[in-house]
C-alpha positions in Angstrom: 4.8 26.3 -29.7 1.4 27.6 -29.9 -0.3 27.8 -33.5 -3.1 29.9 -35.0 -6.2 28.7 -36.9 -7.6 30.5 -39.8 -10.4 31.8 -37.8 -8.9 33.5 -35.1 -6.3 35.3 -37.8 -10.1 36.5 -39.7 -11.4 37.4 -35.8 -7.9 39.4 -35.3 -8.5 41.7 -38.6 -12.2 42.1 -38.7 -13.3 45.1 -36.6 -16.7 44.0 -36.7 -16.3 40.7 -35.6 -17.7 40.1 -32.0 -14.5 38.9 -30.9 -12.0 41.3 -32.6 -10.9 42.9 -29.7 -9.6 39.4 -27.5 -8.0 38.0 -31.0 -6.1 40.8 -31.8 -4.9 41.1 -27.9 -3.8 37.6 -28.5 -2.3 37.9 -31.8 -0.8 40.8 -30.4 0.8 39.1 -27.3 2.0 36.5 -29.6 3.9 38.5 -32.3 5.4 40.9 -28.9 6.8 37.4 -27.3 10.2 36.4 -27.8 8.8 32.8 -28.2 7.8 31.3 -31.0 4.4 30.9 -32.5 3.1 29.3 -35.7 0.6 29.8 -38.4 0.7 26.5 -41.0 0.5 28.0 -44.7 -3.0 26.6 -45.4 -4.4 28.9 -42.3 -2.6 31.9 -44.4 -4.6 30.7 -47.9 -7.9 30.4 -46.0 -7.6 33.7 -44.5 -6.9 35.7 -47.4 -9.8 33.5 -48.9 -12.2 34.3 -46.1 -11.4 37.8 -45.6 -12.0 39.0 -49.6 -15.1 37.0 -50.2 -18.0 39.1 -50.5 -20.2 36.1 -49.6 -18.7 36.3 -46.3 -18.1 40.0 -45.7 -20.1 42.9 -46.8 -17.8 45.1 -48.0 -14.8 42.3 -47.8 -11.6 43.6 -47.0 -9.5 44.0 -50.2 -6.7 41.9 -51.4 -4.8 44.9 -50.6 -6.0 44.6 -46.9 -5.8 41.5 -46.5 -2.1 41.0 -48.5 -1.0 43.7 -46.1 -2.0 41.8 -42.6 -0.8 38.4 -43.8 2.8 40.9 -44.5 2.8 42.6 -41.0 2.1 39.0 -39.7 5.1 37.7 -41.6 7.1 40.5 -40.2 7.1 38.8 -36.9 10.4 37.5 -36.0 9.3 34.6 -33.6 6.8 33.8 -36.4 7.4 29.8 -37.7 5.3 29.0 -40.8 4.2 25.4 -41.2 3.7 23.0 -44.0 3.6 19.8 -44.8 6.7 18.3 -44.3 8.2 14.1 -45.0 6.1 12.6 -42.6 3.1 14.4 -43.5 1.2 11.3 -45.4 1.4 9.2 -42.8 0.4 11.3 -40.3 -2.9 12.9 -42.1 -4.1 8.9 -42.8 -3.6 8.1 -39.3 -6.1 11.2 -38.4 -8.0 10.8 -41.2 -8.8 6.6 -40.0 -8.7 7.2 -36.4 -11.3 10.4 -36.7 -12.8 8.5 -39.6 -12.4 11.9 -41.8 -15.1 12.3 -44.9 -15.3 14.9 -47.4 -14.1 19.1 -46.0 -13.6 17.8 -42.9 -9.7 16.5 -44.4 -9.4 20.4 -44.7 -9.4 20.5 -40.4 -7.4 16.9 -40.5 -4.4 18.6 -42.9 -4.1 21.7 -40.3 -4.1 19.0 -37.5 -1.5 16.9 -39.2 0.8 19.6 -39.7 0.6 21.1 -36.5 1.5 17.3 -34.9 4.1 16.6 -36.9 5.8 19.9 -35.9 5.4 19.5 -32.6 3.3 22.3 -31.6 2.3 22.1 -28.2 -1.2 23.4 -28.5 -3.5 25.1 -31.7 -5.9 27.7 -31.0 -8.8 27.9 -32.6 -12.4 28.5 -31.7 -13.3 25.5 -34.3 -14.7 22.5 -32.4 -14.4 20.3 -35.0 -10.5 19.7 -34.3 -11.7 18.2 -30.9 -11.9 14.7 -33.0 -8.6 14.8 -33.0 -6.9 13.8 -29.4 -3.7 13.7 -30.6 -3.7 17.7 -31.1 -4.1 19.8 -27.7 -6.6 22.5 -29.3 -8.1 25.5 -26.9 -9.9 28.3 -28.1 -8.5 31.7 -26.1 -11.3 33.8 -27.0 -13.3 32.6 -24.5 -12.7 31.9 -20.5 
């Protein structure tokens, strides 16, 4: 299963954004596959967090805008949405030792421990921080 980080979700809603048109052909190609693809919760929080900040974007999209993408996302019926689930302790301290994890980078760690411990095969992302963790095949598919 392939999962989806926060910023390729903000890439595939922003118009503006220089890579709005390959996210939202991959979102796209996603959500139209019978196979299932993931987006953990926290990914969801963050975008609608990114998306409505007027720090970030001037305008921001609205909560209206931005409830209504994370709803047509939802709608998706090969869409699995992850969380933290029993083994999630121990598997955020082994990344957290291992990639020797200080202060927001634990927010990168939590998305790479729930993505291992539901198995998904690879995370997308065009974050290079999650590289520091080997244990989670990240690729960005924005870019060749």
């Amino acid at each position: 299963m392939i999962a989806v980080d926060t910023n390729i979700l903000v890439y595939a809603h922003r118009s503006e954004m220089p890579f709005y048109a390959a996210a939202s052909r991959q979102i796209t190609a996603l959500a139209e596959s019978s196979s299932p693809w993931a987006i953990p919760w926290t990914c969801v929080h963050e975008f609608h967090n990114i998306v409505t900040n007027p720090r970030v974007f001037k305008p921001p999209s609205t909560a209206l805008q931005a409830v209504s993408q994370i709803s047509h996302w939802l709608e998706t019926p090969s869409l699995v949405l992850l969380h933290e689930g029993a083994a999630h302790w121990a598997t955020l301290q082994a990344l957290i030792r291992s990639a020797r994890v200080v202060g927001g980078q634990v927010h990168d760690a939590r998305i790479a421990a729930i993505c291992i411990e539901h198995g998904v095969r690879e995370l997308w992302s065009a974050d290079r921080d999650f590289n520091r963790f080997p244990e989670l095949k990240v690729r960005n598919p924005l870019v060749g």
